[in-house]
N, C-alpha and C positions, 0 to 999 in steps of 0.2 A: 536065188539070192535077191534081198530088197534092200534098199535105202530109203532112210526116212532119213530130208535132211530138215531139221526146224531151224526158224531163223526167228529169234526173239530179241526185240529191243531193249538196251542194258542201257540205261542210260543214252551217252553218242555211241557207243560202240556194239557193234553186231557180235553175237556169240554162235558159231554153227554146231550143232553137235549131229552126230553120224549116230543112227543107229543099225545095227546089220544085223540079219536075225538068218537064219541058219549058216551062216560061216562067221568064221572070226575077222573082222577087217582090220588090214595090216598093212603100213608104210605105204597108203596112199594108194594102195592099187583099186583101180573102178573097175574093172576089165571084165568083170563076170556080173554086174545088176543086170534085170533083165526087169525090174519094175523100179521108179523113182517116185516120192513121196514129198511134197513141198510145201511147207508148211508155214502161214506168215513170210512168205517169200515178196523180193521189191525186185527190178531189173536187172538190177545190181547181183541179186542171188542167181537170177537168172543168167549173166554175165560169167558169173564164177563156174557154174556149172560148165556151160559151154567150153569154157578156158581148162578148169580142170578134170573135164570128164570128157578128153577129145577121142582116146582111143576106145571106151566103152562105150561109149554114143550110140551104136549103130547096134547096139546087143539090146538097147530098152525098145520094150514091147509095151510097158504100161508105165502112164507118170498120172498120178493125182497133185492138186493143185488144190490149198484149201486155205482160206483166208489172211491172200496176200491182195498186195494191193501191187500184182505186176500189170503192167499196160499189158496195150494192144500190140506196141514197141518189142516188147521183153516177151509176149508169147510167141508173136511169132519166128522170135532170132532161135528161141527154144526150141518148137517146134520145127523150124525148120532145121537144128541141128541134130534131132532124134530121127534120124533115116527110117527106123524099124518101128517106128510106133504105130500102136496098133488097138489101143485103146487109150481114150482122154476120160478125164473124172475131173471137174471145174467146182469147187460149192464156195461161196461167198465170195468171186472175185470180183468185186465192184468197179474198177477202174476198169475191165475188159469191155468194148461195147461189140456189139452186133457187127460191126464192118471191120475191126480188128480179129475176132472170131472167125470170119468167114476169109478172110485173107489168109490169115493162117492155119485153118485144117489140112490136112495130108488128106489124099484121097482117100488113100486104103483103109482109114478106120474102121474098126468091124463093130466099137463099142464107143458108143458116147454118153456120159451124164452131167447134166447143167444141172446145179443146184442155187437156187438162190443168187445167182449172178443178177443182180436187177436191171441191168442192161442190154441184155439178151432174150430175144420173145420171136415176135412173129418173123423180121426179116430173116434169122435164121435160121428158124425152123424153115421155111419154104427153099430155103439156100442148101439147106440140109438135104430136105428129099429129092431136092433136082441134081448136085451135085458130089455125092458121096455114095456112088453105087455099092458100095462093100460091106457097106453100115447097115447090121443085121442085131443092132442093139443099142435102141434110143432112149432115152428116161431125161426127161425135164421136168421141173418143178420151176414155175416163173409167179411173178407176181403178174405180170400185163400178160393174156397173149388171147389171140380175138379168133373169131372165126375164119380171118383170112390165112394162119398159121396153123391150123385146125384140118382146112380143106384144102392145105397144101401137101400135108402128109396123108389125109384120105386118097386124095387122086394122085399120089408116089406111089402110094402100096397099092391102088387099081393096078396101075399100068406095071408094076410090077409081075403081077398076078399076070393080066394080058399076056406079057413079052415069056412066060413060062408055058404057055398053053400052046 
């Protein structure tokens, strides 16, 4: 079961709408997502999630994140309140920078992709392949990122290779 929750600005006031695609969602129960979908999301959405999604929390496995302007703040109170995740999907979140990203990843990620985030490049990529042993599925798309981010993940995946031999 998935949630896609969009958050679109109405004027001053915020509109959320739920969509649920194979069950019917009914009287507020979260208890069975096991992927979350955030869309135009602020800290605040982030906020609401955490608050009304305390007993499902620990059942999400995957959250996409796609052109919200939530901090460094509001990813990590997220992430740290999704126990079980185990895939991230980031694409246009511009207020996230490099040192808020790497604060708040879980170790156990097995799957990451950064799209278009413009503030994330090299220090997290090299943060990535030193600290996220689990991570068996990387995909970035950056506007900046140099040869020092480059021959960070070449010499992760060497010594990867090494420690299996």
């Amino acid at each position: 079961m998935h949630l896609l929750l969009v958050t679109e600005p109405i004027g001053h006031i915020k509109d959320a709408i739920m969509f649920v695609a194979d069950e019917t969602f009914s009287g507020g129960l979260f208890s069975s997502f096991r992927s979350l979908k955030l869309h135009a999301a602020t800290d605040e959405d982030a906020e609401d999630v955490i608050i009304h999604y305390s007993q499902g929390s620990g059942l999400v496995e995957s959250l996409k994140i796609c052109s919200s302007s939530l901090t460094d703040k509001g990813l990590f109170n997220l992430l740290d309140h999704l126990s079980s995740l185990q895939e991230l999907e980031l694409t246009s979140c511009n207020e996230i920078t490099e040192e808020g990203l790497n604060a708040a990843l879980p170790i156990k990620l097995t799957r990451l992709v950064i799209l278009d985030c413009i503030h994330v490049a090299d220090q997290s990529v090299a943060y990535l392949a030193r600290n996220l042993p689990c991570l068996q599925y990387f995909e970035i798309q950056v506007i900046i990122i140099t040869e020092y981010g480059i021959l960070s993940l070449l010499l992760y995946a060497q010594d990867s290779r090494d420690d299996e031999i």
